[in-house]
Structure formats: C-alpha cells, structure tokens
N, C-alpha and C positions, 0 to 999 in steps of 0.2 A: 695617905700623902705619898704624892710621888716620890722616888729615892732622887736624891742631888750626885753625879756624879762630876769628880773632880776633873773636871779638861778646860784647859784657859782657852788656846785658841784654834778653833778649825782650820787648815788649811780651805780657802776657797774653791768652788768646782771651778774647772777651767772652763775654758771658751774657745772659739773656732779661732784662729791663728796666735791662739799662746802660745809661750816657746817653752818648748822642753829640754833639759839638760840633759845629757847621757854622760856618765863619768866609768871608771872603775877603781873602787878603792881597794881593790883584795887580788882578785888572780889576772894572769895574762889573757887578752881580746883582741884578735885582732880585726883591723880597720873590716876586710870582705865579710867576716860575719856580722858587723853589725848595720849591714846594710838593710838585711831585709826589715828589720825592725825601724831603721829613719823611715822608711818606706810605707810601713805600717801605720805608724803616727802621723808621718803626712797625709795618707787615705784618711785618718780619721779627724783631719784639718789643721794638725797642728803644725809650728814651725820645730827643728832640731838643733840643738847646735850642742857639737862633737867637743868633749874634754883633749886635753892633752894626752890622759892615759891613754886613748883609746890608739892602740898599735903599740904603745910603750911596753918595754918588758925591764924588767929587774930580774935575773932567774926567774922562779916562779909567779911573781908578782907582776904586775901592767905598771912598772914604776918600782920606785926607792920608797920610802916610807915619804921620804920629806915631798916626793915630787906626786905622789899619790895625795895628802892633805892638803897638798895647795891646790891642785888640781877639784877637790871636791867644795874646798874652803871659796874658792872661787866659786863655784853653781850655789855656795849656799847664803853669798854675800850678794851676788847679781839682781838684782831688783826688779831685772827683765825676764827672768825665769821662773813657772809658775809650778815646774813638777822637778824632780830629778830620779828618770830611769835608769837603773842601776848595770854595767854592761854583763858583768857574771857573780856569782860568789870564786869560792874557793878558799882563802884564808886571806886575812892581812889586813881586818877592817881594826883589830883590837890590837893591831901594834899602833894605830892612827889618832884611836879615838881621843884620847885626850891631849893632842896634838890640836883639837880643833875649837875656834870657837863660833859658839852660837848665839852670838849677839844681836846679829840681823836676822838672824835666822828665827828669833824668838820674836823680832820687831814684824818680821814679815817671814810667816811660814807658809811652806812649799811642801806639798806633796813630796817625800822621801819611795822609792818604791824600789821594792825587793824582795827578797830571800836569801836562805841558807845564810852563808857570812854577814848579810848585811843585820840579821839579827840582832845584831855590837850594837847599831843606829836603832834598830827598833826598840831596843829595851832603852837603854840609854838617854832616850827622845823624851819616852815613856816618864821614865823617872826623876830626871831633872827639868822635862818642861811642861809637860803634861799634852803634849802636841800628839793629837795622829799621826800614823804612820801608815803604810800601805803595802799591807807584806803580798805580797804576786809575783807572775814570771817578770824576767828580766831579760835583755837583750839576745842571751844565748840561748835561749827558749824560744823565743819570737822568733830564731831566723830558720826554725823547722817549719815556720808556717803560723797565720794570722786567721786564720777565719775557723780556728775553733772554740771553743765555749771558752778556755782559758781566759787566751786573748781577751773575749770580748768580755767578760767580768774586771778588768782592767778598764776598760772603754764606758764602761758605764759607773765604774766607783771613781773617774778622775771628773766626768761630765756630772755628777752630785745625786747618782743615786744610788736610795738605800739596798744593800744588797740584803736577798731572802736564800737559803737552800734549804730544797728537800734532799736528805740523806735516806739511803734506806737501812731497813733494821739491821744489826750486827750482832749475832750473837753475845757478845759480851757488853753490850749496853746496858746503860742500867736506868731506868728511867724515872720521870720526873720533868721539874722545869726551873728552871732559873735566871734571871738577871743582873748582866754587871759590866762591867768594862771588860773587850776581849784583848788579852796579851799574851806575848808568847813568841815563837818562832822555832828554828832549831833546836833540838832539848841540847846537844852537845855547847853550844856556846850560851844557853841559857845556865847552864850549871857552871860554865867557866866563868861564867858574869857575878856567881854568886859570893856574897860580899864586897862585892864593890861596890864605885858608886853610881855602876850602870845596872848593878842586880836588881831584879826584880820584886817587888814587892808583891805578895799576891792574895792576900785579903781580900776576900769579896769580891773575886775578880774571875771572870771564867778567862780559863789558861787551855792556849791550844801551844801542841808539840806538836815535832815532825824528824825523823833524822833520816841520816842514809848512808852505807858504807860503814855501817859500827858491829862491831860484836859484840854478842850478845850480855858479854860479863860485863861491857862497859855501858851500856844500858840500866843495864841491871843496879852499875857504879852510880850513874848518873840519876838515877830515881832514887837510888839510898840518898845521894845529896841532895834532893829537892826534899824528899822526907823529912833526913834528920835536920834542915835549916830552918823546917816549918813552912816551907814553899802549899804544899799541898794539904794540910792540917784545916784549912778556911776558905777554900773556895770557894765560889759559888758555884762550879761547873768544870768538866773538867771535856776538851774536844781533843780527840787525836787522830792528825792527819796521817800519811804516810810514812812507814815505815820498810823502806824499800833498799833490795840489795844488801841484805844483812848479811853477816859472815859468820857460817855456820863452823864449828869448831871439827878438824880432821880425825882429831883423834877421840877422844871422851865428849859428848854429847852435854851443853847447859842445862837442857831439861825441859827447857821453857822457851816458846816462842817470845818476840816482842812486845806483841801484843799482851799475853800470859806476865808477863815480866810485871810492865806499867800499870794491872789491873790487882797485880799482888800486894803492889805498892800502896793500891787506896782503896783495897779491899775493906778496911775498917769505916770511914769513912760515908757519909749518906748523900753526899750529892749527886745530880746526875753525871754521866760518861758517857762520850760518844768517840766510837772508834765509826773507821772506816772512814773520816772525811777527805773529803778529793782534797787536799792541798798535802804539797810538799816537794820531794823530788818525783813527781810523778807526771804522768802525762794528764792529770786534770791536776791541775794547779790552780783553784779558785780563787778570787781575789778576796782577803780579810782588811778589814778597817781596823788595822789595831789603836787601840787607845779608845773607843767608842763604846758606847754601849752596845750589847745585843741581848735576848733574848733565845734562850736556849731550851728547845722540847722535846723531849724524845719522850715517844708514843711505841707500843708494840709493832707499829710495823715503820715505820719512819723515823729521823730523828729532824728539828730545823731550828736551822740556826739564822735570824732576825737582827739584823740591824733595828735599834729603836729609835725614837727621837728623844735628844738630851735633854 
C-alpha cells in the first residue's frame, strides 16, 4: 500500500500573466537590485507587483517589524496574487512571525518562495498548515543573472513540474533509499525554531540542511540540538546542501570540518545521507518543494533526489 502523506492543500502551478508578489520580511533591498529579477519573471510571463518594503530600511531591516508584517500580511491576503518571491534573507522573519495571520492564506494558498531567513515561513507553514513551500533563490540572487540552472528550477517548480536531481557521489554518503515529505531549510533557524510552535517535527520525513557564516562549535551546537530533541533519531533521509563560508577558528583548531561535524551526529543511525547537494548559499541554489514527498537514492556513484506524486 502506497504511504498517505499529510498535505492538505497544494499551492496551484501558475500560468502565463499571474501576478507575483515580491516583499521582504527580514534584511534591507534596495528598489535597483530588484530589478533584474521583475525583469526575469516578466521574460518568463508573469506580471509583478512590488511590496512596500522593498527600498524600506529600519537599520538593518527593509522596515519596522510592524511595517514588514503588514506588508507581507498584505501578498498573503491578496487573492490576485499567485506566488510571493521573497526580496533577500538576512534576519527578521521570526521577530514577525507570529505577528501574522493565515487565514486566507490557508483559504487560498500561494507559492511562499525562498531561503535562509525565510526558513521561519518554511517550517512554520509546514507545521501549522501542512501547505508547500518552495525554498529557492530569491530576489538578491536573480539580479546576478537569470539564465542559469538555478533560476530556471524556480521556473519550472512554479509552472507545476515535478523536480528530479542527479547528485554526484560524495565521500561521506551513505547509501540506500528512502521516502517522505522533504523539510528543512537553514539548520541555524531550524534549531532556533525548535520548540516552538513553528519547530519542526521530523518523523519520517527526509530533512535537508544548509548554513553559511557559522563556526564550527556552533554547528556542531546546533546538531547536538537537533540530536538531543529527537529531530534526527526517525528520519527517513537525511540531504545536506551547502555549507559555505565557514569560520575557521585562529587559534586552536575544532577538529572537524562541517561536513565531519553533521555526519558524527547520525553516525549511529541507518538511514540514508546525502551531502554535496547544490542548494543553499551557493551558486547552484536548486529549487526544493518543501512539504512534498520525494524519493531519495543514493547509489555508489550518484545520489537523486525525486519529487513523487502524493
């Protein structure tokens, strides 16, 4: 018997002149860089229409708290909006979150699409609606340039197709195969999520990471917390994107790479592991469907990771 996985409602795939929101609920954006990305969306037929954040500053934030929630509260109450592209991470989506509600949003759900900080919405989504989510590059990403694979994994998981990747082997994979719903994001804000009521649950669920700008003891911090909460005790799989820009210590040496760190963590453990996948702060940034099932194989020379159908 096929497995039943828990998701109440798909976001639908868009269509040639749906509008797309662009907000920023977390760091400062300004108006020039997000040009090349309306520009993008419109090549790929769609219409755009710009939040208030975007040019807004608060110090480090694109807004105040209050004027960043209303601004988002607003794309996710709209009924003429069919996606909401995220303008950057940074911080500031979890001083919001529960500033917001998702009442329409669960009446009529929209493609949420992002990373890093937007992770707050990804888990959170996840766990009180059971709604997809769609973790990819976002605005300040897109205005390096649109016509490379990134991008175009965005373009084809908004228009409703299943995504497939072949990965290649990685030394510390560990193989096998598994199925479940993939969730996940950031490990740093996935571990600051944890217990609340946007934490993760992750039973039977293939869980992908990714950070950047961390050291290594806090790494290290943040996988003893996914450990000792029982985060990774039942998964079905376990994917790790990038791990990039890490801060190696000046004086006495951790010991351990990142990689080494996350793999010591679920060394006991028999599911599969896949490092090396192209998402995260990197320059292949692939697009994931979190909240979905996939199908996960790693073979000795490959690993791939499968969108399935629910």
């Amino acid at each position: 018997m096929e497995q039943a996985y828990p998701v109440s409602i798909i976001p639908p795939p868009l269509k040639p002149g749906d509008l797309i929101g662009i907000t920023c609920p977390a760091g400062y954006f300004c108006l020039d860089d997000v040009q090349p990305a309306v520009a993008a969306l419109q090549r790929w037929g769609y219409q755009v229409k710009l939040g208030k954040t975007i040019d807004g500053q608060y110090f480090q934030y694109a807004g105040t708290d209050e004027e960043r929630a209303a601004d988002l509260q607003d794309m996710l109450d709209d009924p003429g909006i069919s996606a909401i592209l995220f303008g950057r991470g940074g911080y500031g989506v979890i001083r919001i979150i529960d500033r917001l509600n998702f009442n329409q949003f669960y009446k009529r759900p929209k493609w949420l699409c992002g990373y890093s900080d937007i992770t707050v919405l990804h888990c959170h989504v996840h766990m009180q609606f059971h709604i997809p989510t769609l973790h990819c590059e976002m605005c300040i990403d897109l205005k390096y340039g649109t016509e490379d694979r990134s991008a175009e994994t965005i373009r084809e998981a908004l228009r409703g197709d299943r995504l497939k990747y072949h990965v290649p082997a990685h030394p510390f994979n560990r193989k096998g195969h598994a199925k479940g719903l993939l969730v996940g994001g950031n490990l740093s804000l996935i571990a600051a999520l944890t217990g609340s009521a946007s934490g993760l649950e992750t039973d039977g669920k293939i869980l992908f990471i990714e950070d950047v700008h961390e050291e290594l003891y806090h790494i290290d911090s943040m996988m003893w917390t996914l450990k000792r909460s029982g985060r990774l005790a039942f998964l079905a799989g376990l994917v790790v994107g990038g791990f990039t820009k890490i801060k190696e210590e000046d004086d006495i040496p951790f010991g351990q790479s990142a990689y080494e760190i996350i793999l010591d963590k679920v060394k006991e453990y028999k599911y599969p592991v896949c490092f090396g996948f192209p998402a995260g702060h990197e320059y292949d940034n692939f697009a994931l469907k979190l909240g979905l099932p996939y199908h996960l194989r790693i073979h000795e020379h490959e690993a791939v990771l499968k969108e399935i159908k629910q």
